[in-house]
C-alpha positions as CSV (number, residue, x, y, z in Angstrom):
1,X,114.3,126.4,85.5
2,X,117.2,124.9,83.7
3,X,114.6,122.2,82.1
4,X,112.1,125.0,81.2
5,X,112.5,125.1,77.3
6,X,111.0,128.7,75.5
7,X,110.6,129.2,72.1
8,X,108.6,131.4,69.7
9,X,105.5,129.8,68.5
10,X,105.8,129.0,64.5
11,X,103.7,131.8,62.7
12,X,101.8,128.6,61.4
13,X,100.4,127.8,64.8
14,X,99.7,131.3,66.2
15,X,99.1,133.5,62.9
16,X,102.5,135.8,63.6
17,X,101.3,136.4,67.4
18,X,103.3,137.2,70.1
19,X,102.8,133.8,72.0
20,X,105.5,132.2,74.4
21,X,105.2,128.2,74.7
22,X,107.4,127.1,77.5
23,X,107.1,123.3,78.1
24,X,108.2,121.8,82.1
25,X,109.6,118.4,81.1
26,X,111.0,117.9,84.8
27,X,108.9,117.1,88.0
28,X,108.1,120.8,89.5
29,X,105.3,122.7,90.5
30,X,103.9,124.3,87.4
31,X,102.6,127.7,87.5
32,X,98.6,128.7,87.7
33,X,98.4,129.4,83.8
34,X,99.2,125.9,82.5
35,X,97.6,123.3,80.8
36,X,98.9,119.9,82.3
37,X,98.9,116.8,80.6
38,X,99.1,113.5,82.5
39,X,101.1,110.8,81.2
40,X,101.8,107.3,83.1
41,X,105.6,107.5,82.2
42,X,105.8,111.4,82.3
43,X,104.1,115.1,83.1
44,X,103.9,117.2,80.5
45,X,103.0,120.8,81.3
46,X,102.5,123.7,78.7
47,X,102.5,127.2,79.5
48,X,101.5,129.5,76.9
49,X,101.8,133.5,77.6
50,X,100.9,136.4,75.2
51,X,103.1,139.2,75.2
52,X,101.6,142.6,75.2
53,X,103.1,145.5,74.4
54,X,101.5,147.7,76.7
55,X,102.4,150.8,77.6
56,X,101.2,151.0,81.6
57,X,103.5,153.9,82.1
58,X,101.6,156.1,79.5
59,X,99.7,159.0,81.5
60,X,95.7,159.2,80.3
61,X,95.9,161.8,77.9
62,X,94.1,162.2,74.6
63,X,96.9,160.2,72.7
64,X,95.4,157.0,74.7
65,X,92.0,158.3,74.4
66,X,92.2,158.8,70.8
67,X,93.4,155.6,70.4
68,X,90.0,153.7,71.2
69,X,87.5,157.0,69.6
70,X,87.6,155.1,66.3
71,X,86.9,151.8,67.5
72,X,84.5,152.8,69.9
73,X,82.4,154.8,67.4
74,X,82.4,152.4,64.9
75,X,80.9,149.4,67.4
76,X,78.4,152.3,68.6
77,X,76.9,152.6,64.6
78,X,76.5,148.9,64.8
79,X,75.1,148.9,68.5
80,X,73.0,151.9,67.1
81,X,71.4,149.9,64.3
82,X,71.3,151.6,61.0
83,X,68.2,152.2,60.5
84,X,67.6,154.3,63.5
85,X,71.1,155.9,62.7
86,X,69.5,156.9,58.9
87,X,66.2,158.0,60.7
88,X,67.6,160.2,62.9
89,X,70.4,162.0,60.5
90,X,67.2,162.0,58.3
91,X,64.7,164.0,61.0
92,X,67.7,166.3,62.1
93,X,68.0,167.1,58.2
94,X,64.2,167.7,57.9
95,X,64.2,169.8,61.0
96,X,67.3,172.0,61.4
97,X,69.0,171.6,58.2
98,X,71.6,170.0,59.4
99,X,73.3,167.6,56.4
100,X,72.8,164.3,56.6
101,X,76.5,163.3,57.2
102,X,76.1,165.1,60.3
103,X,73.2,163.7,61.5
104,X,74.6,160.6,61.3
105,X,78.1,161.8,63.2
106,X,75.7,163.5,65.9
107,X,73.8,160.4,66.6
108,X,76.7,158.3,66.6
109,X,78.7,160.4,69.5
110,X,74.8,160.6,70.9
111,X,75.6,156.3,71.2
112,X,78.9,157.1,72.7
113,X,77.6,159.5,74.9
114,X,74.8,157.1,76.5
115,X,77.3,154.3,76.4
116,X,80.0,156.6,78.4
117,X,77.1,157.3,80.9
118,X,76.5,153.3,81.9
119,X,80.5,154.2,83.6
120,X,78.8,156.1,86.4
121,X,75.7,154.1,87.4
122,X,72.9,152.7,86.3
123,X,70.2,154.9,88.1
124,X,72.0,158.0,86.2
125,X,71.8,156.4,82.9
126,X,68.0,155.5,84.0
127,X,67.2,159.1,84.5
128,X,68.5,160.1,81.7
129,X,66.3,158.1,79.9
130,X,63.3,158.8,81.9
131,X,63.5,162.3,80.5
132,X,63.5,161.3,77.3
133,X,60.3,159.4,77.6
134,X,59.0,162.6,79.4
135,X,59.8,164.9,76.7
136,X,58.6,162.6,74.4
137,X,55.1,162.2,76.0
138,X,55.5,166.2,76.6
139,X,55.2,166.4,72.8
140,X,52.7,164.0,72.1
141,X,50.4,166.2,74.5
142,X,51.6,168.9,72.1
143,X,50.6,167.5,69.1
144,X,47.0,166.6,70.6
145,X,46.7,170.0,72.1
146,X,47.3,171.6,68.6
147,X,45.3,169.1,66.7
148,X,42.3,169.5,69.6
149,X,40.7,165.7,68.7
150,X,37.5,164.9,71.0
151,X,38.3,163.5,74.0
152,X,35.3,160.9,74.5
153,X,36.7,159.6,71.1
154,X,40.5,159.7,72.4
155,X,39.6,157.9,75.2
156,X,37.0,155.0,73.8
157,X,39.8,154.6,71.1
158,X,42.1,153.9,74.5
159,X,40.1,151.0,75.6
160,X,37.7,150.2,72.5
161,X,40.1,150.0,69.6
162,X,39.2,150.1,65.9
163,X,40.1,150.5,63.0
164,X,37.8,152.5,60.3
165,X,39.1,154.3,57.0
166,X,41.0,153.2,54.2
167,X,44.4,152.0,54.7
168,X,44.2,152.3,58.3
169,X,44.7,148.9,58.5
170,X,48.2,149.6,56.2
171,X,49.1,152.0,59.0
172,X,48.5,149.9,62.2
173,X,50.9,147.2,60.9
174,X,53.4,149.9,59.8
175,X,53.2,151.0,63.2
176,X,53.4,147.9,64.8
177,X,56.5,147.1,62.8
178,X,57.9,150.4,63.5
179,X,57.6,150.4,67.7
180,X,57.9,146.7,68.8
181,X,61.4,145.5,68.2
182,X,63.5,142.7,69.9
């Protein structure tokens, strides 16, 4: 190890990092994380390392858990989309007058809370969501219970679409836009 020359990386190369460039000018075994360059004359090896300061001793508490809730929330709004974030703060407004800052809050840790479920399986995280859909086609029966259409017409517009009125051809591409996403 004698020929094994260490220095910190300029701030130039590595932006003020933390990384360790050791370079093996002699003939041994380099370890697993090198790059090695093969010369005719020589072997020229590079090891770089990036020093963590890491904590492993650090019991889980909410110090360390705290650590990540900002982060974590903040790629949730984004993984979210904000429109759907908007719409929701928007709908809890409109129905329990809750403020909108909120709404937004409560759908966000709603995000983290899904997210946090993906930890413990898939087929939980699938239920989950299959009760959604369930309540949510429990209230469209609702709705059609309370607004009592005809159900020859419900079920020839099932099979037979059309469009008649004005502006429903306005709505059907609003619609379209508003449930088919990427």
């Amino acid at each position: 190890m004698a020929n094994v020359q260490q220095q910190q990386v300029n701030e130039s190369w590595g932006s003020g990092s933390n990384c360790i460039a050791a370079i093996n000018i002699d003939g041994t075994t380099p370890s697993p994380n090198n790059k090695t360059f093969d010369d005719p004359n020589h072997q020229l090896s590079l090891l770089f390392e990036i020093v963590v300061d890491d904590d492993d001793e650090q019991k889980p508490g909410w110090r360390k858990f705290l650590t990540f809730v900002g982060h974590g929330f903040l790629v949730s709004l984004a993984y979210l989309d904000p429109g759907n974030l908007t719409g929701t703060a928007f709908a809890l407004n409109i129905l329990f007058n809750i403020p909108v800052w909120v709404g937004v809050l409560l759908t966000g840790l709603s995000t983290l809370l899904l997210l946090g479920l993906q930890r413990y399986g898939v087929r939980k995280l699938d239920m989950l969501i299959a009760v959604l859909v369930f309540v949510m086609a429990g209230c469209f029966f609702g709705e059609m219970s309370y607004v009592k259409p005809p159900a020859a017409n419900v079920l020839k517009g099932m099979f037979i679409p059309m469009l008649t009125g004005q502006g429903a051809i306005g709505d059907a591409i609003a619609l379209f836009g508003a449930l088919v996403m990427p």
